[in-house]
PDB file as gemmi writes it, atoms N, CA and C in Angstrom:
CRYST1    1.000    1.000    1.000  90.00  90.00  90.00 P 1                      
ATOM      1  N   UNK A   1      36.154 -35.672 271.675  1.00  0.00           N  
ATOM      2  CA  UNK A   1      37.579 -35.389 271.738  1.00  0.00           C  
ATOM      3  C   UNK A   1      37.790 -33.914 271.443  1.00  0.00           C  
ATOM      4  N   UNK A   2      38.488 -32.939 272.078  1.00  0.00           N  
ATOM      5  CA  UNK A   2      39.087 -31.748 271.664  1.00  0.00           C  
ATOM      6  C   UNK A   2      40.569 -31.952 271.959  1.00  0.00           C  
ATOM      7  N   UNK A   3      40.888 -31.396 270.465  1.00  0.00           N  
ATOM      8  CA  UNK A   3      42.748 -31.346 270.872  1.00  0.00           C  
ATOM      9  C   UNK A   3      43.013 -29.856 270.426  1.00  0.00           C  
ATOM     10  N   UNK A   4      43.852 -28.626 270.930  1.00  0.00           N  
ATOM     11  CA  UNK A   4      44.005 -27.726 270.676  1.00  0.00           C  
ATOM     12  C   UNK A   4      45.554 -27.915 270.165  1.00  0.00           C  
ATOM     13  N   UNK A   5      46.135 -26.873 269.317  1.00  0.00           N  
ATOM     14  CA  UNK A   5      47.730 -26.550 268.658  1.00  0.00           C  
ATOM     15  C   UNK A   5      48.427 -26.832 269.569  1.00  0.00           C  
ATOM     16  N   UNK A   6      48.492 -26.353 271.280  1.00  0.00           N  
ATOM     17  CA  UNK A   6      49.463 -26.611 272.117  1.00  0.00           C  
ATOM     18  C   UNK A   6      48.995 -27.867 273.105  1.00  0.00           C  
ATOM     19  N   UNK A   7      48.195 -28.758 272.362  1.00  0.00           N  
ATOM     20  CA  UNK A   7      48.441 -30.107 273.107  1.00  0.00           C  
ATOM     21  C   UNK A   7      49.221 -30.963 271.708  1.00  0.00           C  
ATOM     22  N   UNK A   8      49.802 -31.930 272.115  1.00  0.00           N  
ATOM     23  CA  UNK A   8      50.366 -33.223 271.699  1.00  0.00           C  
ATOM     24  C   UNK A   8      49.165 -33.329 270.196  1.00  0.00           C  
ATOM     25  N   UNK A   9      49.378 -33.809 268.969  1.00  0.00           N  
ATOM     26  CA  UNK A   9      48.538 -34.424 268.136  1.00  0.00           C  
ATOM     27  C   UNK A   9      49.059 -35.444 267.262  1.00  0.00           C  
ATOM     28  N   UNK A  10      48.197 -36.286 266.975  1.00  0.00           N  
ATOM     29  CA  UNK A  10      48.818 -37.563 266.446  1.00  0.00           C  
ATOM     30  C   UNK A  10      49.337 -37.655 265.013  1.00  0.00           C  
ATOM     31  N   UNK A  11      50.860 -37.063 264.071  1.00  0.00           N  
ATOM     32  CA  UNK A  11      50.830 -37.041 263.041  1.00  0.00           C  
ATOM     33  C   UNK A  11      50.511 -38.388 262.376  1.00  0.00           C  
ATOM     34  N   UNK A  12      49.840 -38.612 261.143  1.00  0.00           N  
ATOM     35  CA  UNK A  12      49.269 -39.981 260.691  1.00  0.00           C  
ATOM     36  C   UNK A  12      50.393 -39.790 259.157  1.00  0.00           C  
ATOM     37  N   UNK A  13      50.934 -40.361 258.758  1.00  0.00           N  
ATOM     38  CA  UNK A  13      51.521 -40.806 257.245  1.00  0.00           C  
ATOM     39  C   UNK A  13      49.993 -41.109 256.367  1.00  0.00           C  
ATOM     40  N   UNK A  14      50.210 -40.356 255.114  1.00  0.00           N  
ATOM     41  CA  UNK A  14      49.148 -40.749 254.002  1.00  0.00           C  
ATOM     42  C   UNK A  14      50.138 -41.408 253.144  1.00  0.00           C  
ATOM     43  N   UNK A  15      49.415 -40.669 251.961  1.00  0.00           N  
ATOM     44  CA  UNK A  15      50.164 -41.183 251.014  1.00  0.00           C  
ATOM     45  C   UNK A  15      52.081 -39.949 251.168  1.00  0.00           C  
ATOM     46  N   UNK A  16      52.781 -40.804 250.268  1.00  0.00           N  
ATOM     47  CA  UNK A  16      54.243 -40.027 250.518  1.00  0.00           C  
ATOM     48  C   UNK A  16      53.843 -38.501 250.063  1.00  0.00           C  
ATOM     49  N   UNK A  17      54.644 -37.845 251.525  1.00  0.00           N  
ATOM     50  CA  UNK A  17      54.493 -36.472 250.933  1.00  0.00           C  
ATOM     51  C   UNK A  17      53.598 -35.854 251.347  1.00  0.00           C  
ATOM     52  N   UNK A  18      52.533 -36.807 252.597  1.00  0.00           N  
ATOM     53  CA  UNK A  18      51.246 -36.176 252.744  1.00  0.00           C  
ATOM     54  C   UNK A  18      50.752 -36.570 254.339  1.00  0.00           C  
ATOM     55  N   UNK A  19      50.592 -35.539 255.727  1.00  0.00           N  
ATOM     56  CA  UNK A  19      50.679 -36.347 256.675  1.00  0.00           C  
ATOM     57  C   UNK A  19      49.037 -35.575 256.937  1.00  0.00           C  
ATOM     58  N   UNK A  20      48.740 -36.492 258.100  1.00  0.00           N  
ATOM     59  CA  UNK A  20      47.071 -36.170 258.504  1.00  0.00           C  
ATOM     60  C   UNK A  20      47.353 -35.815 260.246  1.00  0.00           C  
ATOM     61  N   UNK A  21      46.631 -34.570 260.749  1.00  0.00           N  
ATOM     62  CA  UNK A  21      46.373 -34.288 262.174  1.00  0.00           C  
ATOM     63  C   UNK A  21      44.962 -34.292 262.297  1.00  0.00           C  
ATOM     64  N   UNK A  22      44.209 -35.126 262.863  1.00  0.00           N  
ATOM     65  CA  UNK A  22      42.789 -34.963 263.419  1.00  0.00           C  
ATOM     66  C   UNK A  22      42.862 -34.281 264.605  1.00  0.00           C  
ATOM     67  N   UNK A  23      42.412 -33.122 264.007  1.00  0.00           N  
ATOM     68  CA  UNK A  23      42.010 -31.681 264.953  1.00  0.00           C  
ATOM     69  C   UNK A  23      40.811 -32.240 266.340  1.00  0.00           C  
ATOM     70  N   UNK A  24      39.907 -32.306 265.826  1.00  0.00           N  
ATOM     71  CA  UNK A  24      38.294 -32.563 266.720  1.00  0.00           C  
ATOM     72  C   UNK A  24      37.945 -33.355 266.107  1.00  0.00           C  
ATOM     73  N   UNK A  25      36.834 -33.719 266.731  1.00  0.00           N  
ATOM     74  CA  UNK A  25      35.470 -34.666 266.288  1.00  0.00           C  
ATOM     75  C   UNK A  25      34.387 -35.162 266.833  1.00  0.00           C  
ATOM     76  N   UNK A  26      33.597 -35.429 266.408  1.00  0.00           N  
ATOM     77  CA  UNK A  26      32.442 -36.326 267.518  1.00  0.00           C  
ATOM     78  C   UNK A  26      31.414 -36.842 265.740  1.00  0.00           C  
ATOM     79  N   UNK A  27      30.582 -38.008 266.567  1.00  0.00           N  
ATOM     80  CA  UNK A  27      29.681 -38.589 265.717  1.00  0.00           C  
ATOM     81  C   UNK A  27      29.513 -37.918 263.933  1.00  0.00           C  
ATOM     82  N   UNK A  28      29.213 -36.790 264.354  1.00  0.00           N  
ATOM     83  CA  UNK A  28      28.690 -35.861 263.099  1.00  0.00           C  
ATOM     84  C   UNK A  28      29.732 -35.356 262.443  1.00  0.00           C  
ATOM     85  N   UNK A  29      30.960 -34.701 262.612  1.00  0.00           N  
ATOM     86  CA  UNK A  29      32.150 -33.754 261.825  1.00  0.00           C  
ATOM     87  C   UNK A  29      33.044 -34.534 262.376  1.00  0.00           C  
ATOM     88  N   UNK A  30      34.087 -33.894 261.452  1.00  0.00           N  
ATOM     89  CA  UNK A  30      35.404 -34.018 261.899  1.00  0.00           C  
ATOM     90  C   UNK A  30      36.421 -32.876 260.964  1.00  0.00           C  
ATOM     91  N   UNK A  31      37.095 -32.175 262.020  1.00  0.00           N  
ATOM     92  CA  UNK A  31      38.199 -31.380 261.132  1.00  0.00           C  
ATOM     93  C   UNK A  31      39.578 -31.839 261.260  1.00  0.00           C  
ATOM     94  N   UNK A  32      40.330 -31.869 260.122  1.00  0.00           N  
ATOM     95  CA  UNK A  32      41.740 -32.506 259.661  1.00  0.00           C  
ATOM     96  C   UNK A  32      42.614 -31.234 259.128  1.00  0.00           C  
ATOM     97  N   UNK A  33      43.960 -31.692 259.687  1.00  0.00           N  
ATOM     98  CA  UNK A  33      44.788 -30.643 258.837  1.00  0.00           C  
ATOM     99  C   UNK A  33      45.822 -31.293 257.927  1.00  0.00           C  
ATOM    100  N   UNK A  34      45.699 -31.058 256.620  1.00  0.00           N  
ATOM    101  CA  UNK A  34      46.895 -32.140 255.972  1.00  0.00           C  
ATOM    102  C   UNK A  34      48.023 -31.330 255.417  1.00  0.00           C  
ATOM    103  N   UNK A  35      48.755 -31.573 255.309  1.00  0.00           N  
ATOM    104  CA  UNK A  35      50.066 -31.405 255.470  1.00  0.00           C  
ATOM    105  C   UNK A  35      50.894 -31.626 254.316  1.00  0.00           C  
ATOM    106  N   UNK A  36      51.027 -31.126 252.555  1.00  0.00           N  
ATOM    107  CA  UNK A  36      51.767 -31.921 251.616  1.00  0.00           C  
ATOM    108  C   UNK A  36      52.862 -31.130 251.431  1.00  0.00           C  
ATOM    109  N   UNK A  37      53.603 -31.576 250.850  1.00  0.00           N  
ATOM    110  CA  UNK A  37      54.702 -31.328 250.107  1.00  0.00           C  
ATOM    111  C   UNK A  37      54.786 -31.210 248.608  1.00  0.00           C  
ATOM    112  N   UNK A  38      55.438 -30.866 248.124  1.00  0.00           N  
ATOM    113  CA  UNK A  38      55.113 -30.119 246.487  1.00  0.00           C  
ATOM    114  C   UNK A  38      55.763 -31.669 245.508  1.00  0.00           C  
ATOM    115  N   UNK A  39      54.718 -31.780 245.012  1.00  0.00           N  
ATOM    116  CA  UNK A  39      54.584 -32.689 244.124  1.00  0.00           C  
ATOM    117  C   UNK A  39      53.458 -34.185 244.818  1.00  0.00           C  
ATOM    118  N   UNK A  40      53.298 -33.880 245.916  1.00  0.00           N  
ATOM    119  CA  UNK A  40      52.764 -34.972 246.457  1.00  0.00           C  
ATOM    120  C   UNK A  40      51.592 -34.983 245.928  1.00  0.00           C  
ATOM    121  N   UNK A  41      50.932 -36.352 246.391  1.00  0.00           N  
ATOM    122  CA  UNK A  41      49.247 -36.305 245.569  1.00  0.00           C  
ATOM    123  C   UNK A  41      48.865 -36.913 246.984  1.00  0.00           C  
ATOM    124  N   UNK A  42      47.138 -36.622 246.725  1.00  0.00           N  
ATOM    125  CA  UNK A  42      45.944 -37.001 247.530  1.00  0.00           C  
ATOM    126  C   UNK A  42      45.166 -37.930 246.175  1.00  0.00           C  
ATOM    127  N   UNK A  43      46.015 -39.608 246.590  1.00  0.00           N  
ATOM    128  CA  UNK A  43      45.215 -40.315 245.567  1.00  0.00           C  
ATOM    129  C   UNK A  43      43.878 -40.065 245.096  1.00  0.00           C  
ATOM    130  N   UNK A  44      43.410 -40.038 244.028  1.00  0.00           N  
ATOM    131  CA  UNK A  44      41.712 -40.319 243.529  1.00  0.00           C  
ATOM    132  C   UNK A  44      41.107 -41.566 244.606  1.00  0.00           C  
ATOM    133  N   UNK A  45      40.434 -40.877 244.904  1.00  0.00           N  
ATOM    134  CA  UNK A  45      39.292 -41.885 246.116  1.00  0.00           C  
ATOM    135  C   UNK A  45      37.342 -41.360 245.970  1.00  0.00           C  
ATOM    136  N   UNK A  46      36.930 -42.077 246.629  1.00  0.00           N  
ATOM    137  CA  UNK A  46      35.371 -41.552 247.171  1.00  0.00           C  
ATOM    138  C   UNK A  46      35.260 -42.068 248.318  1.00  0.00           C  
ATOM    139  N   UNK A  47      34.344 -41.313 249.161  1.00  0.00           N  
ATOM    140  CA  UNK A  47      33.921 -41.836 250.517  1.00  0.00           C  
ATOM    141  C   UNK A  47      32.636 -41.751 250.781  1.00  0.00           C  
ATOM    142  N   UNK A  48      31.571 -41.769 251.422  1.00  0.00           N  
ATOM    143  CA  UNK A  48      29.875 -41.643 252.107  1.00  0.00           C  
ATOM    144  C   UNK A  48      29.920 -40.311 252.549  1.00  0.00           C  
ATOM    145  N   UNK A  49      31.200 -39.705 253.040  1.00  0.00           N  
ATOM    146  CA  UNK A  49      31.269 -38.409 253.727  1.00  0.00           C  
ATOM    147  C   UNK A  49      31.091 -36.999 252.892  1.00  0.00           C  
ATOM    148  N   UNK A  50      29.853 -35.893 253.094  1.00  0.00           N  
ATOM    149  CA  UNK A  50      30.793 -34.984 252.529  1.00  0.00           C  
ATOM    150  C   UNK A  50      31.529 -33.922 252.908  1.00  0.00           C  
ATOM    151  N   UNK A  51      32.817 -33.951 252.315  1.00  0.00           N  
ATOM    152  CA  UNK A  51      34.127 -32.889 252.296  1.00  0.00           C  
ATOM    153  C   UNK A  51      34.336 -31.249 251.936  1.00  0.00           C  
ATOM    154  N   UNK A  52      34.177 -30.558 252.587  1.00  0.00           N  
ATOM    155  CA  UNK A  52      34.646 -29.287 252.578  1.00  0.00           C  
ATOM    156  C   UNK A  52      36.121 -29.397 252.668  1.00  0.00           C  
ATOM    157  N   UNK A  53      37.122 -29.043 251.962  1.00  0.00           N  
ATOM    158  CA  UNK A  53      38.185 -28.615 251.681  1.00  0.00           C  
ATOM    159  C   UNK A  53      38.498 -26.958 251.970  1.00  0.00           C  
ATOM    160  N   UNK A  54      39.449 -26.659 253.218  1.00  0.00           N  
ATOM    161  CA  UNK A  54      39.955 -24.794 252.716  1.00  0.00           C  
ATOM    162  C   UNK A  54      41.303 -25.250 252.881  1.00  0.00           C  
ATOM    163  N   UNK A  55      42.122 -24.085 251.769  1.00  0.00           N  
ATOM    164  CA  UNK A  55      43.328 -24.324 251.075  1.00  0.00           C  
ATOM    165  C   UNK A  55      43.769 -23.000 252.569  1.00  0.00           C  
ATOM    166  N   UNK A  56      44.288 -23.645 253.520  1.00  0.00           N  
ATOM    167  CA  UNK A  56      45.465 -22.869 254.328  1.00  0.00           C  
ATOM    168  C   UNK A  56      46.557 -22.269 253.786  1.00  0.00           C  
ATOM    169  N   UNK A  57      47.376 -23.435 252.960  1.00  0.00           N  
ATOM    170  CA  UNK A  57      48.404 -22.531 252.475  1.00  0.00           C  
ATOM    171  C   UNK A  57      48.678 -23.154 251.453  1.00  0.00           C  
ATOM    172  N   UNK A  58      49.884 -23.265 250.435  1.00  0.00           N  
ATOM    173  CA  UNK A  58      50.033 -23.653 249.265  1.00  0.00           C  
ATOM    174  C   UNK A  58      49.290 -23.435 248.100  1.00  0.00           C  
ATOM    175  N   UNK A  59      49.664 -23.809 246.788  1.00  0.00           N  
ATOM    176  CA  UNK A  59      48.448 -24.654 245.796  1.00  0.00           C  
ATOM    177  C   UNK A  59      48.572 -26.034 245.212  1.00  0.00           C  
ATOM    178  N   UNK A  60      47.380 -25.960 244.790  1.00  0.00           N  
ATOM    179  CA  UNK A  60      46.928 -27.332 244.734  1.00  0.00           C  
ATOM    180  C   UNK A  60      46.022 -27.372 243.073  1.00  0.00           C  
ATOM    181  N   UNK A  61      46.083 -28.608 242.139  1.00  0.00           N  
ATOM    182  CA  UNK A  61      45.348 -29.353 241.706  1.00  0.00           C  
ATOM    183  C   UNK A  61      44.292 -30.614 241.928  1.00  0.00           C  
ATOM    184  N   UNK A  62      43.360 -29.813 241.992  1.00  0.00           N  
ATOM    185  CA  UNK A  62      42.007 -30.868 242.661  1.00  0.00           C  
ATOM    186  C   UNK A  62      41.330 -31.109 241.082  1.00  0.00           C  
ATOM    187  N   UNK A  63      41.033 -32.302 241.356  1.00  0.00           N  
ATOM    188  CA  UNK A  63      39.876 -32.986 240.441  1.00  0.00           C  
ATOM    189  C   UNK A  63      38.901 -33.143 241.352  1.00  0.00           C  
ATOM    190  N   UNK A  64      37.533 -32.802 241.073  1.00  0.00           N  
ATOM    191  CA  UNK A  64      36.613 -33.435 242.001  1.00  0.00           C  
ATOM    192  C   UNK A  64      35.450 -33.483 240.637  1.00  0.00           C  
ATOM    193  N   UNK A  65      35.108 -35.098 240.706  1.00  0.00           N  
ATOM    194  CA  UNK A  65      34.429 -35.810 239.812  1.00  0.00           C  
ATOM    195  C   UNK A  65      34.988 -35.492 238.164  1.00  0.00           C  
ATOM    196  N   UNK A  66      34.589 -34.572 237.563  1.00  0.00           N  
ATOM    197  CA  UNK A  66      34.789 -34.429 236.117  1.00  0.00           C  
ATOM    198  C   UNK A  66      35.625 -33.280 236.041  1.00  0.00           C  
ATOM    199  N   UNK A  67      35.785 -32.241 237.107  1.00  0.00           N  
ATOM    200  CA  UNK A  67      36.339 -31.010 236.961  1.00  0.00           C  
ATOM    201  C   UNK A  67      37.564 -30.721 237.687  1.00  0.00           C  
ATOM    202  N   UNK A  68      38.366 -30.329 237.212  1.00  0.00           N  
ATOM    203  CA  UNK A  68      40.314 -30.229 237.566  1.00  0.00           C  
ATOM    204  C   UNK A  68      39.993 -28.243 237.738  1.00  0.00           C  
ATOM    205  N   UNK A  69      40.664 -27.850 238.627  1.00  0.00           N  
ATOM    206  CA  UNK A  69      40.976 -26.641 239.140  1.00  0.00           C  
ATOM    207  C   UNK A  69      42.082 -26.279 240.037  1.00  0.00           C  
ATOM    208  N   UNK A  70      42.715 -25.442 239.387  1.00  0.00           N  
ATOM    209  CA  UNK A  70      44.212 -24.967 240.724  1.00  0.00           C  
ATOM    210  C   UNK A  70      43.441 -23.906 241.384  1.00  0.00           C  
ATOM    211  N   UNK A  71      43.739 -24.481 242.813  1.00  0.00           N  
ATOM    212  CA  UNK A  71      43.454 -23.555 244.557  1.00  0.00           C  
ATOM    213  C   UNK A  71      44.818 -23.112 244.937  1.00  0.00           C  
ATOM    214  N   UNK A  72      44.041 -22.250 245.416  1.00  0.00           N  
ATOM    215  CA  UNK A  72      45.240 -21.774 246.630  1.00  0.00           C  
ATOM    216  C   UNK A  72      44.955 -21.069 247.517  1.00  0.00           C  
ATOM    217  N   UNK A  73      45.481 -20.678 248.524  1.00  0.00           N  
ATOM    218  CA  UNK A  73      45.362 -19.950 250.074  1.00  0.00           C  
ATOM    219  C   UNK A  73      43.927 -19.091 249.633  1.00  0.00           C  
ATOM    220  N   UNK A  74      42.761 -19.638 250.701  1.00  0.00           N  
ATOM    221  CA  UNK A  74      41.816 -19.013 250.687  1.00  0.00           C  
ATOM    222  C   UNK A  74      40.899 -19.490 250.018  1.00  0.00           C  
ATOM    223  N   UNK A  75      40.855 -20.452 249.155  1.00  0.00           N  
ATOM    224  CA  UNK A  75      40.249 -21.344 248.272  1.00  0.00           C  
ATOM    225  C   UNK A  75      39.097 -22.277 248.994  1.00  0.00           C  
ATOM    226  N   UNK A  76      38.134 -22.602 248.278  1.00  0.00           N  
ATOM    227  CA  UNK A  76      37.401 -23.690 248.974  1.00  0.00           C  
ATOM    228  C   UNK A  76      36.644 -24.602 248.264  1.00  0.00           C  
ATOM    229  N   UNK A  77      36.607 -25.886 248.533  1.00  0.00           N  
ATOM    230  CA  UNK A  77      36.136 -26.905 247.400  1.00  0.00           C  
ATOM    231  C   UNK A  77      35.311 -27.845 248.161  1.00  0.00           C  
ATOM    232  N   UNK A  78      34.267 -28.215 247.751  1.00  0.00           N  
ATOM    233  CA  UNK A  78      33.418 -29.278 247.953  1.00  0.00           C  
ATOM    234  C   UNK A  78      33.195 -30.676 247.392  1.00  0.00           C  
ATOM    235  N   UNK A  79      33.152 -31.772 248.153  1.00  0.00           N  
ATOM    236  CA  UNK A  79      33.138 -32.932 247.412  1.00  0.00           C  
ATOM    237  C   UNK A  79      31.933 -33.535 248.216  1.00  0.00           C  
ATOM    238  N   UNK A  80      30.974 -33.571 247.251  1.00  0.00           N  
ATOM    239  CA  UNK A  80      29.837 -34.158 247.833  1.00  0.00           C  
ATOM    240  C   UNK A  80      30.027 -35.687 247.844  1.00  0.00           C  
ATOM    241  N   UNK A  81      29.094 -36.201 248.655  1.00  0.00           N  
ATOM    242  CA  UNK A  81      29.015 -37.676 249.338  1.00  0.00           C  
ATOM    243  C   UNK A  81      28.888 -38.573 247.903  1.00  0.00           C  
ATOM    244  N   UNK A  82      30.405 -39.858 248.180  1.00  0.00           N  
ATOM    245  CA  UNK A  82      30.573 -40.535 246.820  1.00  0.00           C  
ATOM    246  C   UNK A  82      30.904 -39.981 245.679  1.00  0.00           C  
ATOM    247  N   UNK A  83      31.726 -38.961 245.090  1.00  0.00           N  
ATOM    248  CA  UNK A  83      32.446 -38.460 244.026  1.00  0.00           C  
ATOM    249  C   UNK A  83      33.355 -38.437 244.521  1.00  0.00           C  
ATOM    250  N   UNK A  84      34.049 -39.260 243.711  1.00  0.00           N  
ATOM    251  CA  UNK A  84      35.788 -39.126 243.196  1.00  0.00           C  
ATOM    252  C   UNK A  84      36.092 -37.955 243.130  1.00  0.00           C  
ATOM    253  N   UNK A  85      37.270 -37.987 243.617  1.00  0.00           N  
ATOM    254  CA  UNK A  85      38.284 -36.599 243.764  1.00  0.00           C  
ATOM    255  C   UNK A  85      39.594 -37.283 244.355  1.00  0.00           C  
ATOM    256  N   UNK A  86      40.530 -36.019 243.850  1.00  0.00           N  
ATOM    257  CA  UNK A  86      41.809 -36.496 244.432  1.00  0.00           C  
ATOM    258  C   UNK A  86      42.530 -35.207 244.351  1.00  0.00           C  
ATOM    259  N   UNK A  87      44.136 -34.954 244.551  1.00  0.00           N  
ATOM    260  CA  UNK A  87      45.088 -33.670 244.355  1.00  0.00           C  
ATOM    261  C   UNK A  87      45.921 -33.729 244.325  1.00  0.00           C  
ATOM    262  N   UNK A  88      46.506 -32.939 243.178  1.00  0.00           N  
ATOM    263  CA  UNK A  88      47.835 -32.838 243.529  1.00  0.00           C  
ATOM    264  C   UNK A  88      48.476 -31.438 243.843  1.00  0.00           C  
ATOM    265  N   UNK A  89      49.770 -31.364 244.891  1.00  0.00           N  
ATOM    266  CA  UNK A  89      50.159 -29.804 245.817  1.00  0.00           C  
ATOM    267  C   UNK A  89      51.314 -29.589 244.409  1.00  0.00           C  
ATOM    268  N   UNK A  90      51.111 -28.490 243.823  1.00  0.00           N  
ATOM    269  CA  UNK A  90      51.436 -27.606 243.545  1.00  0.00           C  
ATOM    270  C   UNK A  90      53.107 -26.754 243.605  1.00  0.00           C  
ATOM    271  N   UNK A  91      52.505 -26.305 245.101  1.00  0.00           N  
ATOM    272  CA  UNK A  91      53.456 -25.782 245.978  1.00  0.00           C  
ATOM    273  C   UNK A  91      53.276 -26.204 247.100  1.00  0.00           C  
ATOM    274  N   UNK A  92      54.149 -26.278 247.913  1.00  0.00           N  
ATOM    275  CA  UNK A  92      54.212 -26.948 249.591  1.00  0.00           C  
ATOM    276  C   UNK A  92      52.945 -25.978 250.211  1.00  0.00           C  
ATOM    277  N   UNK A  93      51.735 -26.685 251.155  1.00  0.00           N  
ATOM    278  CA  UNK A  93      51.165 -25.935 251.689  1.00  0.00           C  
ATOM    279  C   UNK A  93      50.229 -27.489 253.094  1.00  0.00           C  
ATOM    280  N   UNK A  94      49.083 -26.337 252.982  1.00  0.00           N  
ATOM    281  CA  UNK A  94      48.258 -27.420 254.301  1.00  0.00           C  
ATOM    282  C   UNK A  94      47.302 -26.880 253.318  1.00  0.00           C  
ATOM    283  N   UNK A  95      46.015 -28.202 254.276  1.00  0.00           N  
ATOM    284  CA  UNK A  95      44.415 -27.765 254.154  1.00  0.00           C  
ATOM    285  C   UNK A  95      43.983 -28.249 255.236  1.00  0.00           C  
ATOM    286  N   UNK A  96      42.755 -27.864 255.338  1.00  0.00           N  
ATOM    287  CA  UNK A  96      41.523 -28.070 256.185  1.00  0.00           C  
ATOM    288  C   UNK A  96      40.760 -28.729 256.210  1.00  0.00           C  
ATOM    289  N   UNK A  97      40.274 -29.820 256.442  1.00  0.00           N  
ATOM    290  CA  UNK A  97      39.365 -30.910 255.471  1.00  0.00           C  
ATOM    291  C   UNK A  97      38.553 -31.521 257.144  1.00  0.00           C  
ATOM    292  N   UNK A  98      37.013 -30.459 256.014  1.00  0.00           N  
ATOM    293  CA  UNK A  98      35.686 -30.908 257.097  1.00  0.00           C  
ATOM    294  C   UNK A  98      35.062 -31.959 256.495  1.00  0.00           C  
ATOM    295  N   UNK A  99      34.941 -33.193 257.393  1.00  0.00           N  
ATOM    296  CA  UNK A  99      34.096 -34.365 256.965  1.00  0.00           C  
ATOM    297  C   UNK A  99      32.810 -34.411 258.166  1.00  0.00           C  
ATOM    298  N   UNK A 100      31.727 -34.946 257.403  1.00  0.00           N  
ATOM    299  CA  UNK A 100      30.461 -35.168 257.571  1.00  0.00           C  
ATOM    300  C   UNK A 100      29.684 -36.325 257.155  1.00  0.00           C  
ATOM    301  N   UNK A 101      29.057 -37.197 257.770  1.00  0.00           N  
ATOM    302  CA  UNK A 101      30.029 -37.399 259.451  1.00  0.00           C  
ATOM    303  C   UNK A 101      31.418 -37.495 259.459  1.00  0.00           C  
ATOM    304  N   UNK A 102      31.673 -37.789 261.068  1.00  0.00           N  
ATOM    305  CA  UNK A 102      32.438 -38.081 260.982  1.00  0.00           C  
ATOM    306  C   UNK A 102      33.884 -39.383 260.286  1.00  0.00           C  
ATOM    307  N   UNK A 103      34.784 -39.435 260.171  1.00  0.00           N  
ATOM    308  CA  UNK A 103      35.574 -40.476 259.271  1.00  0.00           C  
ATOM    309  C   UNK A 103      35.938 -41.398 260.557  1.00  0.00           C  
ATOM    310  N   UNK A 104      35.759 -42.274 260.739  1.00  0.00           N  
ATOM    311  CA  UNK A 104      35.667 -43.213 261.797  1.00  0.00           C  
ATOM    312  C   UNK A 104      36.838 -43.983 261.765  1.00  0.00           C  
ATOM    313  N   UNK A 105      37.374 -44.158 260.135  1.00  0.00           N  
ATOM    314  CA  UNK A 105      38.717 -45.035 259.253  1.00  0.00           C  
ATOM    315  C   UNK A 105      39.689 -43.833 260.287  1.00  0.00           C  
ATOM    316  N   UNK A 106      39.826 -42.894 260.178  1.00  0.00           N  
ATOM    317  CA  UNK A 106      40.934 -41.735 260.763  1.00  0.00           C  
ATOM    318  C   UNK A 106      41.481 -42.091 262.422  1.00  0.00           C  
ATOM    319  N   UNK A 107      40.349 -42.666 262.882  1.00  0.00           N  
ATOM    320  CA  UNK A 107      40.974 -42.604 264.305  1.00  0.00           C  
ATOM    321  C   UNK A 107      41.755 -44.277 264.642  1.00  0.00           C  
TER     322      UNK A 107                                                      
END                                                                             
């Protein structure tokens, strides 16, 4: 699949406050752009995948496993395969979120 900015993309509802665009993908990656609003959270979860996070715009409170840190524009965080992590936005912004493989639940 390739979808570029000026085609059509499918906004997805997360949690309130928090929407998902699946950019690309195939078998191996996938890039996401999420979308929060200030105060929203990215429940505490784990997945098999691992997550590269870049902070586009806003900030953010990330926990990932034992450690809490505020990001912001330009920022980058890793969540290796099976650690808990979650976030909360700060200030209104986006991110970038590379999964490996791909998230198969997304489409």
């Amino acid at each position: 699949m390739f979808v570029t900015k000026d085609q059509p993309v499918k906004v997805t509802p997360c949690e309130p406050g928090v929407t998902r665009h699946v950019m690309a993908y195939d078998k191996n990656v996938m890039m996401c752009e999420i979308t929060f609003e200030t105060g929203a959270k990215g429940n505490f979860h784990s997945h098999p995948h691992t997550q590269c996070t870049y902070i586009l715009e806003g900030k953010f409170q990330f926990t990932v496993g034992d450690e809490t840190r505020v990001v912001e524009k330009g920022d980058t965080i890793l969540m290796p395969s099976g650690v808990r992590h979650g976030c909360e936005c700060l200030e209104a912004g986006k991110l970038c979120d590379v999964f490996t493989p791909m998230r198969e639940d997304f489409i």
